[in-house]
C-alpha positions as a Python dict, from the first residue, in 0.01 Angstrom:
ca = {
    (1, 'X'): (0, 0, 0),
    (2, 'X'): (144, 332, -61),
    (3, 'X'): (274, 579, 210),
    (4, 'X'): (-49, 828, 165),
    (5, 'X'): (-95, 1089, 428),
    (6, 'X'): (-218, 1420, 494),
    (7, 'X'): (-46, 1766, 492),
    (8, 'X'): (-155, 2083, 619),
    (9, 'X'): (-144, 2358, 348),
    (10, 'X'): (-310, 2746, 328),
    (11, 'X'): (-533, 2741, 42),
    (12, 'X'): (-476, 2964, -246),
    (13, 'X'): (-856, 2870, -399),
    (14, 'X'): (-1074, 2971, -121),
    (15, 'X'): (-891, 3196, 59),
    (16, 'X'): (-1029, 3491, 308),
    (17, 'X'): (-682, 3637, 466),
    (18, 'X'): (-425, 3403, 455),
    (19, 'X'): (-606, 3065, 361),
    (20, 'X'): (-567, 2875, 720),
    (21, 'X'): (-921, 2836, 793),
    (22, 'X'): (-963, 2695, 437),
    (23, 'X'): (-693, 2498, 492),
    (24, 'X'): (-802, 2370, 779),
    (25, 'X'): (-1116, 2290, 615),
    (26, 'X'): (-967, 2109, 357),
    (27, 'X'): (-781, 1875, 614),
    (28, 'X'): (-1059, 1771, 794),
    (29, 'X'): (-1291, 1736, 509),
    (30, 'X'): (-1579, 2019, 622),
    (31, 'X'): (-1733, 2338, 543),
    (32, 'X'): (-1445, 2611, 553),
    (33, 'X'): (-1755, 2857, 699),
    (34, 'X'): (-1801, 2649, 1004),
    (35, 'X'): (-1407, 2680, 1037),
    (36, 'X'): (-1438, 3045, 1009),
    (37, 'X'): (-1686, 3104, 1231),
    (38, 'X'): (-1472, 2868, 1523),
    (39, 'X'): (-1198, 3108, 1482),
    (40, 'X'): (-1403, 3423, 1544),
    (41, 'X'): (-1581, 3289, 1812),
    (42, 'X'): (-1272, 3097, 1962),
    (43, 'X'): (-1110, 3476, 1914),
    (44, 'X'): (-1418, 3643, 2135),
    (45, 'X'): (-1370, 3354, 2405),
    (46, 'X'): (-1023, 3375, 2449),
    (47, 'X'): (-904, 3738, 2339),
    (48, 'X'): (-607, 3768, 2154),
    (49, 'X'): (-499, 3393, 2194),
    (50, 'X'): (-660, 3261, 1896),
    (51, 'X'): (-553, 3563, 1714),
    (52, 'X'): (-195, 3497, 1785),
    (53, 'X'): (-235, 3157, 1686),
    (54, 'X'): (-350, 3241, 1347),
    (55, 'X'): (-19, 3505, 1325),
    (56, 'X'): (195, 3194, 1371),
    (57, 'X'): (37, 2958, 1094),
    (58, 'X'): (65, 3235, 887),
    (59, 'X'): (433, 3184, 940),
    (60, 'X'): (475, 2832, 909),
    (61, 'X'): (196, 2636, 754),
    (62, 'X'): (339, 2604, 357),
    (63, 'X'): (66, 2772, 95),
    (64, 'X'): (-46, 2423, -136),
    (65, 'X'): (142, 2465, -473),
    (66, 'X'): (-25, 2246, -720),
    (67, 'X'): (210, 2093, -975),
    (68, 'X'): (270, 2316, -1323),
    (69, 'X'): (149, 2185, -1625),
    (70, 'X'): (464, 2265, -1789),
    (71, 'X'): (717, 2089, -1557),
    (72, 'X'): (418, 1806, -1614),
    (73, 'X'): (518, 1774, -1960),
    (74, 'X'): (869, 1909, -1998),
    (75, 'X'): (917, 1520, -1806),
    (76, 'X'): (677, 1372, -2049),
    (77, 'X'): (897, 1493, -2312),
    (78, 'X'): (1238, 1370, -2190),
    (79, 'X'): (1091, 1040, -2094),
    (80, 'X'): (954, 995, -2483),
    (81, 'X'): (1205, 803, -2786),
    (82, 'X'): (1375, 1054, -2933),
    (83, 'X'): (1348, 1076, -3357),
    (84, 'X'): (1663, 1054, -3565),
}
């Protein structure tokens, strides 16, 4: 079986601010709202804690960076026969 797992990425799609609560969304497989809408009432409920914690996966959750078409195919291309 192969060595499949999950990584945490900021969306560039379906961002708001930075992409971590769509992110987040995308992880766990739900609604990115509902994620949203924890993070502004987590922010109410525990002042600037929550806030601080968003500051810091700013920093050092990766943004997802699908794969270019063109580096796609410029492997295609060196894997095909070449023509004499």
């Amino acid at each position: 079986m192969a060595n499949e797992y999950k990584r945490l990425y900021r969306s560039v799609d379906d961002r708001m601010v930075a992409g971590i609560c769509a992110g987040i969304a995308d992880y766990f497989d739900v609604d990115p709202t509902l994620i949203r809408l924890l993070f502004v009432f987590g922010f109410f409920a525990t002042g600037s804690g929550l806030f601080w914690a968003y500051v810091i996966m700013m920093i050092v959750v990766p943004e997802y960076v699908p794969a270019a078409e063109d580096v796609v195919t410029a492997e295609v291309k060196e894997a095909a026969p070449k023509k004499e």
